[in-house]
KEDO-946594 format. One record per residue (C-alpha): residue number from 1; residue in three letters; z, x, y. Coordinates in nm, 2 decimals. Example, Ala and Ser with C-alpha at 12.3 -4.5 7.8 and 13.67 -1.06 7.14 Angstrom:
REM KEDO-946594
<pos:1; code:ala; Z:0.78; X:1.23; Y:-0.45>
<pos:2; code:ser; Z:0.71; X:1.37; Y:-0.11>
END
This chain:
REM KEDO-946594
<pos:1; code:unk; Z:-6.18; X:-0.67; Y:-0.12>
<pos:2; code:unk; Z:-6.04; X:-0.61; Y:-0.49>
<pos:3; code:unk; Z:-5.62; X:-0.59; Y:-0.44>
<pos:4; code:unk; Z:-5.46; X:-0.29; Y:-0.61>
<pos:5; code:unk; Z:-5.21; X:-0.40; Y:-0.87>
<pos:6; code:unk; Z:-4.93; X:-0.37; Y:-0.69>
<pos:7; code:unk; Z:-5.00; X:-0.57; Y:-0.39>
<pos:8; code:unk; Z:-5.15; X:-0.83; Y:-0.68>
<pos:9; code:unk; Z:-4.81; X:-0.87; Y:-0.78>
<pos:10; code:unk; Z:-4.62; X:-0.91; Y:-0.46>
<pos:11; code:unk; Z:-4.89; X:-1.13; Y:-0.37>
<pos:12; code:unk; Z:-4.79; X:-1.37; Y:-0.70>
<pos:13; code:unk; Z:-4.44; X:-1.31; Y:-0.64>
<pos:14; code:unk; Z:-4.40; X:-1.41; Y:-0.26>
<pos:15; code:unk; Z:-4.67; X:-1.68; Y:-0.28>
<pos:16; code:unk; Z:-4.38; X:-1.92; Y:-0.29>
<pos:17; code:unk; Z:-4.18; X:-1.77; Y:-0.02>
<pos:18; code:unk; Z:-4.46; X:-1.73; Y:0.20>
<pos:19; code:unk; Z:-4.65; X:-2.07; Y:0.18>
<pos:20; code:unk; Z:-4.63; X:-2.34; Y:0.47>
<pos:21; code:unk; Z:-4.61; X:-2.30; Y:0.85>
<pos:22; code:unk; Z:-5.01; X:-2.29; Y:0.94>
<pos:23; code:unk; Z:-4.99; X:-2.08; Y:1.28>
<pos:24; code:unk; Z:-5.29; X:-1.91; Y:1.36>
<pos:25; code:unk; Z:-5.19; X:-1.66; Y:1.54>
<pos:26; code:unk; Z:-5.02; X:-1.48; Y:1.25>
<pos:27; code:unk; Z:-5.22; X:-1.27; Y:0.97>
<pos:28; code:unk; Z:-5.34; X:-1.38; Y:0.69>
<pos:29; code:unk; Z:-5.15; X:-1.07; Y:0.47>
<pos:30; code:unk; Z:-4.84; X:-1.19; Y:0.66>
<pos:31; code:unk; Z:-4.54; X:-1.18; Y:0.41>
<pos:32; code:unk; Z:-4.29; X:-1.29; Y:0.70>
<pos:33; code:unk; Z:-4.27; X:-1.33; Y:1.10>
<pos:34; code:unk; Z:-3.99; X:-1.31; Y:1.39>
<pos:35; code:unk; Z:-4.11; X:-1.36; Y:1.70>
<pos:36; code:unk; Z:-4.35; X:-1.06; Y:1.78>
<pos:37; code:unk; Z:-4.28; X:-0.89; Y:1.49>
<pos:38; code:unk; Z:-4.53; X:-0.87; Y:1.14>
<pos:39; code:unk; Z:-4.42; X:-0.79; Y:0.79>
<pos:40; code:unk; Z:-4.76; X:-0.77; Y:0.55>
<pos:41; code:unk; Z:-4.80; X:-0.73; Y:0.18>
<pos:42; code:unk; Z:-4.97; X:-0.40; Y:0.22>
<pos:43; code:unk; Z:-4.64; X:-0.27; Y:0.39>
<pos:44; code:unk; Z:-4.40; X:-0.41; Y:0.18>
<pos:45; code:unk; Z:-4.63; X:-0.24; Y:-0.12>
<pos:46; code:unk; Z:-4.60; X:0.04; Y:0.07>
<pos:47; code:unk; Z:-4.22; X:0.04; Y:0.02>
<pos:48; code:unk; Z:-4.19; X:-0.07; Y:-0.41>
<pos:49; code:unk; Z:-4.26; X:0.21; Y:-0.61>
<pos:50; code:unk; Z:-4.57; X:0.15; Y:-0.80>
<pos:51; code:unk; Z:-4.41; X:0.23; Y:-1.16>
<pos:52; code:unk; Z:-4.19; X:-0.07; Y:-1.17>
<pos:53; code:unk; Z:-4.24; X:-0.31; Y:-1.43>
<pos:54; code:unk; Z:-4.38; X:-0.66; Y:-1.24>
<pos:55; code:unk; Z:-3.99; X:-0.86; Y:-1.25>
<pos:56; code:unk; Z:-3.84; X:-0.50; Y:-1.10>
<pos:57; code:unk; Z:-4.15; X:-0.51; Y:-0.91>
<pos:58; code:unk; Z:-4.08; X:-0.86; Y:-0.76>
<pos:59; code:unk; Z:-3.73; X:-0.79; Y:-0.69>
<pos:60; code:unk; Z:-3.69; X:-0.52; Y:-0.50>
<pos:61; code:unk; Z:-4.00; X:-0.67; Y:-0.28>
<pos:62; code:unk; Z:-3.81; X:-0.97; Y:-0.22>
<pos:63; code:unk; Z:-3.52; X:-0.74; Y:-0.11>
<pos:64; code:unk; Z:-3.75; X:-0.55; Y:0.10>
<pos:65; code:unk; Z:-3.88; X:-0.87; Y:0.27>
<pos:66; code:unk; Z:-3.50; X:-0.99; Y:0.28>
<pos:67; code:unk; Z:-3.34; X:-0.71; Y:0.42>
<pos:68; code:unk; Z:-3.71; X:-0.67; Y:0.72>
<pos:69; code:unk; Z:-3.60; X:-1.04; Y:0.81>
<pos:70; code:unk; Z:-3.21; X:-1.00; Y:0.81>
<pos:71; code:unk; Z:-3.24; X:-0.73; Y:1.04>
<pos:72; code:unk; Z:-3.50; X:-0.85; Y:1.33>
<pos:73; code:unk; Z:-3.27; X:-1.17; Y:1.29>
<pos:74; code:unk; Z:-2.99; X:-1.00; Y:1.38>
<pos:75; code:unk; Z:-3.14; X:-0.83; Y:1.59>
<pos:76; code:unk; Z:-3.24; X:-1.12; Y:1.83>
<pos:77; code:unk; Z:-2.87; X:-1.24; Y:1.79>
<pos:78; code:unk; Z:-2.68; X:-0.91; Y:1.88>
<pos:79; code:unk; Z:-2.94; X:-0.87; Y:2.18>
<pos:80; code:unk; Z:-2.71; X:-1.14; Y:2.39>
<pos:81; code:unk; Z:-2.38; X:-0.93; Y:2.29>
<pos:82; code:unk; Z:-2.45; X:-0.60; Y:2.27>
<pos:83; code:unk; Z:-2.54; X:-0.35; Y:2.59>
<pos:84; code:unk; Z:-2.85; X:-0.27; Y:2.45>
<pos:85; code:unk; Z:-2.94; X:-0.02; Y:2.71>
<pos:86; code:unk; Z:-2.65; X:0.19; Y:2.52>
<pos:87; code:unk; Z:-2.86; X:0.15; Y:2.19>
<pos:88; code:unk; Z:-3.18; X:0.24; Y:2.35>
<pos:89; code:unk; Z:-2.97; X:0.56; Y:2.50>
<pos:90; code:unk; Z:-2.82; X:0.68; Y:2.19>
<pos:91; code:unk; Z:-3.12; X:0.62; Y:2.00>
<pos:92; code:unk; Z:-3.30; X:0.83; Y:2.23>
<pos:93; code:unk; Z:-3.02; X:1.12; Y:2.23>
<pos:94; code:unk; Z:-3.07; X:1.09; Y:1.84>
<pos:95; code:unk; Z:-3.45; X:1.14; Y:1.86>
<pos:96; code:unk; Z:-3.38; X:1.42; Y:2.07>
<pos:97; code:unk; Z:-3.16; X:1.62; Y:1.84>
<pos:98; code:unk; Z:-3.35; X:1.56; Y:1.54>
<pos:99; code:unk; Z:-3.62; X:1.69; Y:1.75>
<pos:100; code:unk; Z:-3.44; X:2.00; Y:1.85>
<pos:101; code:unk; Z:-3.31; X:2.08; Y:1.52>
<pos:102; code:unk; Z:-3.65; X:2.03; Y:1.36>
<pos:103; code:unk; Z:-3.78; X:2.31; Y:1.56>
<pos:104; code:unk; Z:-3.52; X:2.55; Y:1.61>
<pos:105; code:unk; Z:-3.51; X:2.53; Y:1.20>
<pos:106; code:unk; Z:-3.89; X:2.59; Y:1.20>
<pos:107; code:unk; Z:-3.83; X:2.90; Y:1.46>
<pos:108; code:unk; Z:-3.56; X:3.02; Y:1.30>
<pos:109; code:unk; Z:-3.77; X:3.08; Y:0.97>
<pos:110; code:unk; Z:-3.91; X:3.31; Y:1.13>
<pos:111; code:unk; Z:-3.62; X:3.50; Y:1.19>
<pos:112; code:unk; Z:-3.54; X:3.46; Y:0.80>
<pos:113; code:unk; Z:-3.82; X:3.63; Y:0.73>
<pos:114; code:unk; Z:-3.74; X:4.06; Y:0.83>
<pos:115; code:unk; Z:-3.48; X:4.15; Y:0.54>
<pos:116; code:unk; Z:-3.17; X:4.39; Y:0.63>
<pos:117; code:unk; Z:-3.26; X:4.79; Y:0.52>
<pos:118; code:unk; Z:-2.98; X:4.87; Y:0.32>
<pos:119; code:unk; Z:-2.82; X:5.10; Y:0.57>
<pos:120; code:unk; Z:-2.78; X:4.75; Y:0.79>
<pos:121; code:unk; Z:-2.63; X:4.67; Y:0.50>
<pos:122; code:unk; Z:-2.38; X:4.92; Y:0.42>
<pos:123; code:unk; Z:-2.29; X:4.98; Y:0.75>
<pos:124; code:unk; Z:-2.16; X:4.60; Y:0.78>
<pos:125; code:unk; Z:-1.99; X:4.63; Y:0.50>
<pos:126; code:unk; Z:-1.82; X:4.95; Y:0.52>
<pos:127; code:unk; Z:-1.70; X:4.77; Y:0.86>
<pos:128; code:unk; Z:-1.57; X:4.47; Y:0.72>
<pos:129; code:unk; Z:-1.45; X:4.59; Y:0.36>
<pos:130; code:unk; Z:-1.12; X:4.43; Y:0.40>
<pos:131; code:unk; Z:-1.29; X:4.09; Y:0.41>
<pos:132; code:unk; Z:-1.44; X:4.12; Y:0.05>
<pos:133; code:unk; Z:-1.21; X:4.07; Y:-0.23>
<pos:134; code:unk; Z:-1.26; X:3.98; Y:-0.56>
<pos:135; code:unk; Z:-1.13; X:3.64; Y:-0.69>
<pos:136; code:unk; Z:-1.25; X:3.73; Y:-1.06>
<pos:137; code:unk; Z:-1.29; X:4.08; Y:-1.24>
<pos:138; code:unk; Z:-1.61; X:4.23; Y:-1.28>
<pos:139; code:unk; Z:-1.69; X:4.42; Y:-1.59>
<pos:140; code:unk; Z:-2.01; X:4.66; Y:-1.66>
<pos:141; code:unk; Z:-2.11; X:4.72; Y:-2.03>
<pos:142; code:unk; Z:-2.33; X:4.62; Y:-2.35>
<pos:143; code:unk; Z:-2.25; X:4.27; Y:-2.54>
<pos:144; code:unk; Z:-2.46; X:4.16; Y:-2.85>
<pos:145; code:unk; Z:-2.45; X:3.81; Y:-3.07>
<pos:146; code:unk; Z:-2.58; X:3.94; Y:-3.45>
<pos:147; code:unk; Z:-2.67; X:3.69; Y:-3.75>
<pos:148; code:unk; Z:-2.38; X:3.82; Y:-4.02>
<pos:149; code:unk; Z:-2.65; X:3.88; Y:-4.26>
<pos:150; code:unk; Z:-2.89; X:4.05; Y:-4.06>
<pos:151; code:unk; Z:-2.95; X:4.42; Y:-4.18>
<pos:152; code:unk; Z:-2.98; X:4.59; Y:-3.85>
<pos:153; code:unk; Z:-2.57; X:4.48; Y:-3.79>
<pos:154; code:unk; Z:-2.43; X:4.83; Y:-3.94>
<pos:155; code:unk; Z:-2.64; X:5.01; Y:-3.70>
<pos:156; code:unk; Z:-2.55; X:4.83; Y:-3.43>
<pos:157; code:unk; Z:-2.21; X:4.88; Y:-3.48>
<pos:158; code:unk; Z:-2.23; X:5.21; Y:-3.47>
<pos:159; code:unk; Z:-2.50; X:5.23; Y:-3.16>
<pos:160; code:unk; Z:-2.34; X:4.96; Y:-2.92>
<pos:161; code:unk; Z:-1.99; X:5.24; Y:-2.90>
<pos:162; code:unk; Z:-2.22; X:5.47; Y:-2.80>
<pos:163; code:unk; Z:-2.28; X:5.68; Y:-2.45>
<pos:164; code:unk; Z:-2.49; X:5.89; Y:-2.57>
<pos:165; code:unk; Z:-2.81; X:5.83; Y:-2.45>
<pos:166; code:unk; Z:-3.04; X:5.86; Y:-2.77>
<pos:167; code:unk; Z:-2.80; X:5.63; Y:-2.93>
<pos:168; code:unk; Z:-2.86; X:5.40; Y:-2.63>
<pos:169; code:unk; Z:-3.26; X:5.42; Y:-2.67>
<pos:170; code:unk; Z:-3.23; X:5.33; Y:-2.98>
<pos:171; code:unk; Z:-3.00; X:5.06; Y:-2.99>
<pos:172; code:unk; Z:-3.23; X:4.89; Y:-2.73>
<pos:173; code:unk; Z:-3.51; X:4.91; Y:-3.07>
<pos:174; code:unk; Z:-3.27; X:4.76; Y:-3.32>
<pos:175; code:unk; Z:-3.14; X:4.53; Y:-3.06>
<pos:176; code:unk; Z:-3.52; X:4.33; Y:-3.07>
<pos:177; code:unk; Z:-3.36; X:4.16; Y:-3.44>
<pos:178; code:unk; Z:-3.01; X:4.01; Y:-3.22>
<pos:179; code:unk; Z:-2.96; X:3.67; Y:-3.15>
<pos:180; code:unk; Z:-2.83; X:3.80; Y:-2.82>
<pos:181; code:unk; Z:-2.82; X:4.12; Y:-2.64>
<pos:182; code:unk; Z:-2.75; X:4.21; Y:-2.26>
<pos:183; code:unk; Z:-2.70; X:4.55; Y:-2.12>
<pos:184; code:unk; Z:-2.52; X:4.55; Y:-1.81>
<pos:185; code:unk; Z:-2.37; X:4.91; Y:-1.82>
<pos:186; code:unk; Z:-2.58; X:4.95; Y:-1.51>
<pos:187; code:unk; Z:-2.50; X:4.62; Y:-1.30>
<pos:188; code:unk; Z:-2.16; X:4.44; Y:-1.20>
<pos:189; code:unk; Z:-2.11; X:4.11; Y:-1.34>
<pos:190; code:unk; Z:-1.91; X:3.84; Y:-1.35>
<pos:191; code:unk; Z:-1.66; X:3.85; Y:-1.65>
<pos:192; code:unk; Z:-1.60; X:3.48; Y:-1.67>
<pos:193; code:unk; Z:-2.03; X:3.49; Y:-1.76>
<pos:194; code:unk; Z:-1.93; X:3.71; Y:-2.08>
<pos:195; code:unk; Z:-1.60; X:3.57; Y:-2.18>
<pos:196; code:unk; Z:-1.76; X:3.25; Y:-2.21>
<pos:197; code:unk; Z:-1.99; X:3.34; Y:-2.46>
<pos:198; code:unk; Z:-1.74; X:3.48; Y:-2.74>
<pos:199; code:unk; Z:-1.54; X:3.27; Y:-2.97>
<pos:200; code:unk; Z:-1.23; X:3.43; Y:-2.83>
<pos:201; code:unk; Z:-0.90; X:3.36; Y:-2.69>
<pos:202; code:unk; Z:-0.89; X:3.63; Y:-2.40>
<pos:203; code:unk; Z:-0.69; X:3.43; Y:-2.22>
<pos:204; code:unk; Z:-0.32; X:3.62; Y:-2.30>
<pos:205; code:unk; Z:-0.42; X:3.94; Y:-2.29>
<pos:206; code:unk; Z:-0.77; X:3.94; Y:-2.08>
<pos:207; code:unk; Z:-0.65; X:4.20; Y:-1.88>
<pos:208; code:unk; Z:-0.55; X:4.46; Y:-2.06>
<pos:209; code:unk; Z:-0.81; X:4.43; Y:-2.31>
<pos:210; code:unk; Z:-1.01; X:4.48; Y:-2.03>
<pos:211; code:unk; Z:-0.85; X:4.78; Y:-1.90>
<pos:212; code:unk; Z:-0.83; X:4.95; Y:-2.19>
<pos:213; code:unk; Z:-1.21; X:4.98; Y:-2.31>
<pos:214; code:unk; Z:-1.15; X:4.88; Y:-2.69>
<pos:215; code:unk; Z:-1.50; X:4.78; Y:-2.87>
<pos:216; code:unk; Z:-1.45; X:4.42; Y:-2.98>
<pos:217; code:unk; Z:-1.61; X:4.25; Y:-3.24>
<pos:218; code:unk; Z:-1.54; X:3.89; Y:-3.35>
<pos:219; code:unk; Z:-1.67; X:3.66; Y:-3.66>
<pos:220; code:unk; Z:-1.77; X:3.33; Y:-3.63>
<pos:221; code:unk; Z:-1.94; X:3.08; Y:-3.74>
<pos:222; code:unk; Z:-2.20; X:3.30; Y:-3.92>
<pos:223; code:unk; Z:-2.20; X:3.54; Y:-3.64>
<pos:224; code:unk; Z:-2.08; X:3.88; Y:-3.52>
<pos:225; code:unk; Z:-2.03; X:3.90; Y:-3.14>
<pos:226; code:unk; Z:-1.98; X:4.27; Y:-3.02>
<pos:227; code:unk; Z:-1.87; X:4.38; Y:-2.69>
<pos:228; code:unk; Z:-1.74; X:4.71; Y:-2.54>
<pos:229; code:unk; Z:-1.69; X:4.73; Y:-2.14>
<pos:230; code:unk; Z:-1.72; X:5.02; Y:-2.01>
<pos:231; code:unk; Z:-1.58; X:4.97; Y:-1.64>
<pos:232; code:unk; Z:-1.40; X:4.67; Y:-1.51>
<pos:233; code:unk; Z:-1.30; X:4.60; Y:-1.13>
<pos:234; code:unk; Z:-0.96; X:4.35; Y:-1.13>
<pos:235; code:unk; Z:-0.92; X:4.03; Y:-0.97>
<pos:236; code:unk; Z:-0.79; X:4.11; Y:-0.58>
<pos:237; code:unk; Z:-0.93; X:4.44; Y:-0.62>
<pos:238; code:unk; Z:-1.20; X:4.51; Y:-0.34>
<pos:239; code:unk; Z:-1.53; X:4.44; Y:-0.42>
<pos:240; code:unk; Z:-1.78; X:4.72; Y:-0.48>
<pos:241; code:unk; Z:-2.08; X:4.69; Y:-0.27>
<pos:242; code:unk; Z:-2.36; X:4.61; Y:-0.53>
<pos:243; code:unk; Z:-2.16; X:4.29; Y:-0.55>
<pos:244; code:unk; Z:-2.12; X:4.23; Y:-0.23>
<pos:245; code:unk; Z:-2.46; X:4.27; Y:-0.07>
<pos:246; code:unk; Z:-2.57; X:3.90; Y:-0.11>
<pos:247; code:unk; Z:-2.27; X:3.81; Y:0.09>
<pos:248; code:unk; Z:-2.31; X:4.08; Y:0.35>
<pos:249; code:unk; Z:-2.68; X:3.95; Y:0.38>
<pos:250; code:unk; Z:-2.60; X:3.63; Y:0.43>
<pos:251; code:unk; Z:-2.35; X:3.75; Y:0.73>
<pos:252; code:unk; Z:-2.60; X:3.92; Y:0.89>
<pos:253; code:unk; Z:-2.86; X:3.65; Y:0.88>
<pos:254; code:unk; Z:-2.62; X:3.36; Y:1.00>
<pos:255; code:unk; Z:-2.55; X:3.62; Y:1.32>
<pos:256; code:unk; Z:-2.89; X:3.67; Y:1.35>
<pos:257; code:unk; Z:-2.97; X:3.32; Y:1.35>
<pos:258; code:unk; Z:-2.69; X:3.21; Y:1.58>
<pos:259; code:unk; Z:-2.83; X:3.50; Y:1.82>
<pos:260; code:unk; Z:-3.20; X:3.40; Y:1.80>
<pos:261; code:unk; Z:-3.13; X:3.05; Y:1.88>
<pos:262; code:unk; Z:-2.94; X:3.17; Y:2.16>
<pos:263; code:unk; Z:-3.24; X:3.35; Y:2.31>
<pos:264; code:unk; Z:-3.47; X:3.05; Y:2.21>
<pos:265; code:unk; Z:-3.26; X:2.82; Y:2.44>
<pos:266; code:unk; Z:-3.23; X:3.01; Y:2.73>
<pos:267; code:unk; Z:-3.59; X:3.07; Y:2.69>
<pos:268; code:unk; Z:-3.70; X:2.72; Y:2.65>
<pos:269; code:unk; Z:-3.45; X:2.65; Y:2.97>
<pos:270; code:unk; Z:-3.58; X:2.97; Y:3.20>
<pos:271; code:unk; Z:-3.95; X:2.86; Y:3.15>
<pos:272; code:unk; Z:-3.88; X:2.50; Y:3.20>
<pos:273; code:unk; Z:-3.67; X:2.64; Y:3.55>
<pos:274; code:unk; Z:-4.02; X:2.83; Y:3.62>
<pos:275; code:unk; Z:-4.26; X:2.53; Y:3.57>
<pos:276; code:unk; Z:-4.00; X:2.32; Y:3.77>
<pos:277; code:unk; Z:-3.97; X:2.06; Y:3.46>
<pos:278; code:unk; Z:-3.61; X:2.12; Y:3.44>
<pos:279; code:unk; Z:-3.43; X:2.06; Y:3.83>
<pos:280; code:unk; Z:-3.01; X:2.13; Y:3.90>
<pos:281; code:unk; Z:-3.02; X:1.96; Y:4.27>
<pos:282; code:unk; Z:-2.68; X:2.11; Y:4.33>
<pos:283; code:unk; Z:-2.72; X:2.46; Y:4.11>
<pos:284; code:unk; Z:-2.75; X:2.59; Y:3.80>
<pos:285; code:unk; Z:-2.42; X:2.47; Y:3.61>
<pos:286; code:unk; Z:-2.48; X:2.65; Y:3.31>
<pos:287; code:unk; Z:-2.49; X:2.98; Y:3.48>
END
């Protein structure tokens, strides 16, 4: 059979390592033995990624085949001094919870999937409006990065002030030329995401700059950056729904999570109970 190129290589490079000691009984792939246990080529290819160059290659098989060895060694030694029916218990106990948590995260999917209608929504949060606060201020309104020499830029000007609404249609057509352009006049977002993007020191005076609704425009680097917000929410202030409804979401799928895996538990115990595979001799402690 023709070797792939990786096991060619481990091949070369554990020849060395593996040569001498004729017993039969062990297979000819055999990298390394102790006692019962086998360590082959093909699974110590199996653990080298096949990209490696043939030295890296070579290396980290040898540290494989080191590290397979070192452990069955010790292995054998800690046997005499260590209670190994304790290992074999907690092992066990481990198998079983990743076993358990494998499948109540596959059925729990399932509970993932129904979304919230937004009065769910709304009602939870109008409940718990208290617990939302804002730790940054949210602003709504129209922000636009312009090359200084582009011919649209005295329109804009004029246009991105605007609320009318004709003058808001069309500054969405003269917008196409800007380097930049977002219209959030009808969303809440974060201000730190705008604040960023202008060459401007807001820190001193962020505040009332932001209460006060000026236009701002700012030159720089061959550019004109325009802002004008048209509502801001403060920093401690409560936050508006809109921005909260991710979070309230996310509430009301953790409960519903917690509460489904309750029912899948006592489920899973009730028809074990039924089926007599799960036995209290003395009675039911968990009732």
């Amino acid at each position: 059979m023709k070797q792939s190129p990786i096991i060619a290589v481990l091949v070369a490079a554990l020849a060395g390592s593996c040569s001498g000691g004729g017993d039969s009984s062990i297979p000819a792939d055999a990298v390394a033995a102790v006692g019962g246990s086998v360590l082959t080529t093909a699974e110590v290819a199996a653990n080298v990624p096949p990209m490696l160059a043939p030295d890296d290659s070579a290396t980290m098989a040898r540290a494989y085949v080191r590290r397979w060895v070192d452990a069955r060694l010790v292995s054998d030694v800690a046997a005499s001094d260590i209670d190994m029916e304790q290992i074999d218990r907690l092992t066990e106990e481990y198998r079983l919870e990743l076993i358990m948590d494998s499948y109540r995260r596959i059925m729990a999917s399932r509970a993932d999937a129904a979304e919230f209608g937004i009065d769910s929504l709304k009602a939870y949060y109008n409940a718990h409006a208290d617990e939302f606060v804002l730790e940054r201020p949210l602003v709504k309104g129209i922000y636009l990065k312009v090359a200084d020499q582009a011919p649209q830029l005295p329109r804009l000007r004029r246009l991105y002030r605007s609320d009318r609404p004709v003058d808001l249609d069309q500054l969405e057509k003269e917008a196409t030329g800007a380097i930049h352009y977002d219209y959030f006049r009808d969303r809440w977002v974060d201000w730190e995401q705008i604040e960023t993007r202008i060459p401007y020191d807001f820190a001193s005076g962020a505040d009332s700059f932001l209460r006060s609704g000026r236009p701002l425009e700012v030159s720089a680097g061959g550019f004109t950056y325009l802002l004008c917000i048209s509502e801001y929410i403060g920093a401690g202030s409560a936050m508006p729904f809109e921005a909260a409804r991710p979070l309230v979401r996310e509430r009301l799928l953790n409960a519903r999570r917690r509460q489904f895996d309750a029912v899948l538990l006592n489920g899973l115990r009730q028809r074990a109970l039924e089926r007599g595979i799960l036995v209290f001799p003395a009675g039911n402690p968990l009732e």
